[in-house]
C-alpha positions as CSV (number, residue, x, y, z in Angstrom):
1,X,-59.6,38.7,117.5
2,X,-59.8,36.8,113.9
3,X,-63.1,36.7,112.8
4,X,-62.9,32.7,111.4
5,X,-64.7,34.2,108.0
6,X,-61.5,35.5,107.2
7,X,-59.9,32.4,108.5
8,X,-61.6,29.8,106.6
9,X,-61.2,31.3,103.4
10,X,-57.3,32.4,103.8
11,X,-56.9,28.9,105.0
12,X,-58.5,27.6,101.7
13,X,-56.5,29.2,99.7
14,X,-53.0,28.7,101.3
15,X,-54.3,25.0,101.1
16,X,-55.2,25.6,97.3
17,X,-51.6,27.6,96.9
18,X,-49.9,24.5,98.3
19,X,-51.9,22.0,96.4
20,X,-50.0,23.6,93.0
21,X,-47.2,23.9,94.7
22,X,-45.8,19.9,96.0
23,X,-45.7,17.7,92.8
24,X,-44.6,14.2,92.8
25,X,-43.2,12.4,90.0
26,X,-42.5,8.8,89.6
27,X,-38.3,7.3,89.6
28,X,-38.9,7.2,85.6
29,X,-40.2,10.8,85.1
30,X,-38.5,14.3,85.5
31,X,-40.3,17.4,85.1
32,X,-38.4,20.2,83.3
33,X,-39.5,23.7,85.0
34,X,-39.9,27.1,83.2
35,X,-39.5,30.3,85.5
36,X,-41.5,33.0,83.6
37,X,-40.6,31.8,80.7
38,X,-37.1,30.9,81.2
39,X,-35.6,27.5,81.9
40,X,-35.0,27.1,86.0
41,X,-34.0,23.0,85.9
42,X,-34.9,19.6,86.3
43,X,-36.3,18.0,89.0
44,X,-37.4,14.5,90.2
45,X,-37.9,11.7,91.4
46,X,-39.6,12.2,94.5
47,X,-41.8,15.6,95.9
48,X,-40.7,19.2,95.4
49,X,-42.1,22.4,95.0
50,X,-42.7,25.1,92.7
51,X,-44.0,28.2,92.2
52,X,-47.5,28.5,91.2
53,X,-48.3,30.9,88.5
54,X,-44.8,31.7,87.7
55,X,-43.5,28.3,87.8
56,X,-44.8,26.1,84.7
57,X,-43.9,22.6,84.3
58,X,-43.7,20.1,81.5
59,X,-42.9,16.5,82.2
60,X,-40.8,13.9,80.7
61,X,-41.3,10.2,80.4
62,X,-37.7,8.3,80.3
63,X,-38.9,5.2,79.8
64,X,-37.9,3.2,76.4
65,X,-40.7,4.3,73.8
66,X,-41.6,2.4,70.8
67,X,-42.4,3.5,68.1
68,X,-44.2,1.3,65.3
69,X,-43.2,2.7,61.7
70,X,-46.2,2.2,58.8
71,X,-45.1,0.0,56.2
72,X,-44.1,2.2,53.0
73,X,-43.0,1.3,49.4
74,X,-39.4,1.8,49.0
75,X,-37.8,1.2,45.5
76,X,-34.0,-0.7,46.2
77,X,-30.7,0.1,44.8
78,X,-31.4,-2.5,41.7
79,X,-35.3,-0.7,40.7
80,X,-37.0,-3.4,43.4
81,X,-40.6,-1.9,45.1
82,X,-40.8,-3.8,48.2
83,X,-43.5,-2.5,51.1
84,X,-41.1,-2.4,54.7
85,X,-42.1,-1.9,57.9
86,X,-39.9,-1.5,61.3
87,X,-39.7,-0.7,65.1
88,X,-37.8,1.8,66.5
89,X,-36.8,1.9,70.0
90,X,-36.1,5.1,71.6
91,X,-35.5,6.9,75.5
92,X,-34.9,10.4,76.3
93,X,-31.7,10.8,78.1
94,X,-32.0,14.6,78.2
95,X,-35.5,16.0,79.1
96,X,-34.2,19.9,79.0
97,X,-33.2,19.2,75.6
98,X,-36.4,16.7,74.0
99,X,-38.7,20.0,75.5
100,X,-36.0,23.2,74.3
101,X,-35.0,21.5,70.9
102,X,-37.8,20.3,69.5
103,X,-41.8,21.2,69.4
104,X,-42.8,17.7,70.0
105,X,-40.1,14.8,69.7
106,X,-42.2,12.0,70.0
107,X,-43.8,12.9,66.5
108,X,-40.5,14.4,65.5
109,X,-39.2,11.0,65.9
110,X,-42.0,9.0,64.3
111,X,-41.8,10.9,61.5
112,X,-37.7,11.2,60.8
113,X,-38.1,7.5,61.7
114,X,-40.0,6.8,58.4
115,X,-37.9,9.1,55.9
116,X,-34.5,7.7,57.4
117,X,-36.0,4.1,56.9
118,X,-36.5,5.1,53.4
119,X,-33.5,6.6,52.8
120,X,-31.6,3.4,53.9
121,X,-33.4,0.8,51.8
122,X,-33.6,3.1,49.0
123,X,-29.5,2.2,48.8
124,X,-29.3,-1.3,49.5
125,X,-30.1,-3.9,46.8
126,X,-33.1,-6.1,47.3
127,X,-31.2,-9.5,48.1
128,X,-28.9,-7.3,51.0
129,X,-32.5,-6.5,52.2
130,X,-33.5,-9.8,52.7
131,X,-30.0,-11.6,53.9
132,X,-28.4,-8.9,55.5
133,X,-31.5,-7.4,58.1
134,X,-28.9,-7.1,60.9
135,X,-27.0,-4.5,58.8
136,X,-29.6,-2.7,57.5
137,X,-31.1,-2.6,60.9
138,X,-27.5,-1.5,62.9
139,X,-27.6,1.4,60.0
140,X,-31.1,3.0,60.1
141,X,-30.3,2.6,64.2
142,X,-27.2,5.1,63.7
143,X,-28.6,7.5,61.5
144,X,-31.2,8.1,63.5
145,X,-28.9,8.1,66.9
146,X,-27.6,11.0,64.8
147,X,-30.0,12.6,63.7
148,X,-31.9,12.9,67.5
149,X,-28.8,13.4,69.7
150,X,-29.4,17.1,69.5
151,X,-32.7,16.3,71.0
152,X,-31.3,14.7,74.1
153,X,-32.7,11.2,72.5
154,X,-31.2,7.9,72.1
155,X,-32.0,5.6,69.8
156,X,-31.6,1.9,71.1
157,X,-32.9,0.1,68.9
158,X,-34.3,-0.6,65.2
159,X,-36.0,-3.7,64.2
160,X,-37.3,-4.1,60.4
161,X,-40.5,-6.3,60.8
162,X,-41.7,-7.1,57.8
163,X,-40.2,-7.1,53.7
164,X,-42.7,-8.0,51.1
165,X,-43.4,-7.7,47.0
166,X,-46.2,-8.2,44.7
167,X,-46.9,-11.1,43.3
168,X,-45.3,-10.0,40.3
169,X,-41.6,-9.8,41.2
170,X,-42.6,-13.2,43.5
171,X,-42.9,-15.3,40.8
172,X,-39.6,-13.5,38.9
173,X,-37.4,-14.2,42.1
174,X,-38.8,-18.1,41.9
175,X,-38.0,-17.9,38.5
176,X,-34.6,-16.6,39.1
177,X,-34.2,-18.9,41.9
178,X,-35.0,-22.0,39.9
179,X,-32.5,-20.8,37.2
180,X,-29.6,-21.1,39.6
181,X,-31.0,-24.2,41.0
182,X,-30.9,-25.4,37.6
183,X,-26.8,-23.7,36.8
184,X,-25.6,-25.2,40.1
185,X,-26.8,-28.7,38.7
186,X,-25.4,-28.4,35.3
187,X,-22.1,-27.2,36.8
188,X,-22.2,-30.4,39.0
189,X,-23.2,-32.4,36.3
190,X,-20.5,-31.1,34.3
191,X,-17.9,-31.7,36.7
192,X,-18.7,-35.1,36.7
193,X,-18.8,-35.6,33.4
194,X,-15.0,-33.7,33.6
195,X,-13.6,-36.4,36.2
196,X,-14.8,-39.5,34.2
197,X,-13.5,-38.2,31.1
198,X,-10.2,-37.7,32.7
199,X,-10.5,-41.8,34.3
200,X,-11.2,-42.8,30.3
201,X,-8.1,-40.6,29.2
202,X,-6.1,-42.7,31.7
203,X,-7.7,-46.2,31.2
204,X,-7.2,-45.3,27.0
205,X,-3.4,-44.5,27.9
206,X,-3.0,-48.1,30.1
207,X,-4.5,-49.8,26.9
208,X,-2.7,-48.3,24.3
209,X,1.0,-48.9,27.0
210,X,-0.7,-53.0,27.0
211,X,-2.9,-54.1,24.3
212,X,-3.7,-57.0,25.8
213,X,-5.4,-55.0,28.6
214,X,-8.2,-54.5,26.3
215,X,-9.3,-57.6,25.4
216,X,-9.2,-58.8,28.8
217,X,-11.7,-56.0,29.4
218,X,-13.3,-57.0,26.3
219,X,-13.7,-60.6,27.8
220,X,-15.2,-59.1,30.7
221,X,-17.6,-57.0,28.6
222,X,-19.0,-60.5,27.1
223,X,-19.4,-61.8,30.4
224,X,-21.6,-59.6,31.8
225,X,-23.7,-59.1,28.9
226,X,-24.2,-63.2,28.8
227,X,-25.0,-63.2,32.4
228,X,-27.6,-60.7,32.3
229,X,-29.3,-61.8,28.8
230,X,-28.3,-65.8,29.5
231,X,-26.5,-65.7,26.3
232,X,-23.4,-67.8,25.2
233,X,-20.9,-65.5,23.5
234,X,-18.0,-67.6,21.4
235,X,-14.9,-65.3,21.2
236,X,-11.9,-65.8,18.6
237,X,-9.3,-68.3,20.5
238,X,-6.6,-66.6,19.0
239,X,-7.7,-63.9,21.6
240,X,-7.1,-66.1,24.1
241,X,-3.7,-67.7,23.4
242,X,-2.6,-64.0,23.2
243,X,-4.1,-63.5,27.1
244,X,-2.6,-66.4,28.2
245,X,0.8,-65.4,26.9
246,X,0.6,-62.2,28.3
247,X,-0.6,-63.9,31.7
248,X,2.4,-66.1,31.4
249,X,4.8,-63.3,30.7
250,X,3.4,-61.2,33.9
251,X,3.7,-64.4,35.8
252,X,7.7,-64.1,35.1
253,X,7.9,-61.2,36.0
């Protein structure tokens, strides 16, 4: 007959023995097992067993991880220091891989997050920088998507967050932005100045084809400038016979 203090501790221990044996994992987890040293698989979601003692296990989150990149000084393509920040979005889509590949790709990522961010603004001028965010941020997405697919990871997503400057190259851009301001009214002003020019060529050329044109523009001239000073301006009547004979002559016509 079993004496039960042989039972109770051999029943402690297979409890103990199964206890490291069942794990669960959550639907968004996997758990990438090692058989004495050497890969065995993958398993989850859901219970399964292992091995204790020769089975270890390292698990794998496969949920989108974000990753919030320090801002850094960057000098542009045209010599411009601008401090940038970003977000990077990122899942693991191969958990064998993110544990073989790489000691530890979370930081692995982080940190190939902030050189590659530099790299990419280090090649684009300032003013693509600042007007073009969707490119700059579909590039630093890809050549990270790159760089990590040997790691089983994908990159989803970059975001750049923030672009500033000191106050030094503020008050340059204002400078330069009121010097445009200023070019795009001259040009304006210019082309106005262009159209009525080419009105007083054409106005001089119906003048000089009818003389008389003139002075009745002259007449007009003196009228306004006695209604708005109440003046009373005496022209030469010779001026006059000749409009009237040039009204008459139209009138035959």
């Amino acid at each position: 007959m079993v004496s039960y203090d042989i039972i109770i501790p051999l029943a402690i221990v297979a409890i103990f023995i199964l206890s490291k044996a069942v794990k669960i994992v959550n639907e968004y987890e996997r758990v990438v097992i090692f058989r004495l040293g050497r890969l065995s698989g993958i398993k989850g979601p859901g219970l399964f067993l292992i091995i204790p003692i020769i089975d270890t296990v390292v698990k794998v989150d496969l949920r989108v991880v974000t990753i919030d990149v320090p801002k850094q000084a960057v000098i542009t393509k045209d010599n411009v220091t601008v401090a940038v920040d970003a977000v990077v979005y990122y899942k693991v889509i191969d958990p064998s891989r993110a544990v073989n590949e790489v000691e530890n790709f979370k930081y692995a990522t982080a940190m190939l997050s902030q050189t590659t961010l530099r790299d990419i603004v280090g090649q684009i001028e300032f003013d693509d920088v600042l007007s073009n965010r969707d490119d700059v941020n579909k590039r630093i997405q890809e050549m990270l998507d790159i760089a990590t697919d040997p790691w089983g990871i994908k990159v989803t997503s970059v975001t750049l967050r923030d672009v500033s400057i000191d106050d030094v190259m503020q008050r340059a851009i204002a400078k330069q932005a009121e010097a445009e301001r200023e070019k795009r009214a001259r040009i304006i002003l210019a082309e106005g100045e262009f159209i009525a020019a080419t009105k007083m060529k054409d106005a001089a050329r119906l003048y000089e084809e009818v003389p008389v044109a003139i002075k009745l523009r002259e007449l007009q001239t003196y009228a306004e400038i006695a209604r708005e000073r109440n003046m009373i301006v005496v022209t030469n009547p010779t001026d006059i016979g000749n409009i009237a004979a040039f009204s008459k002559a139209f009138d035959k016509k």
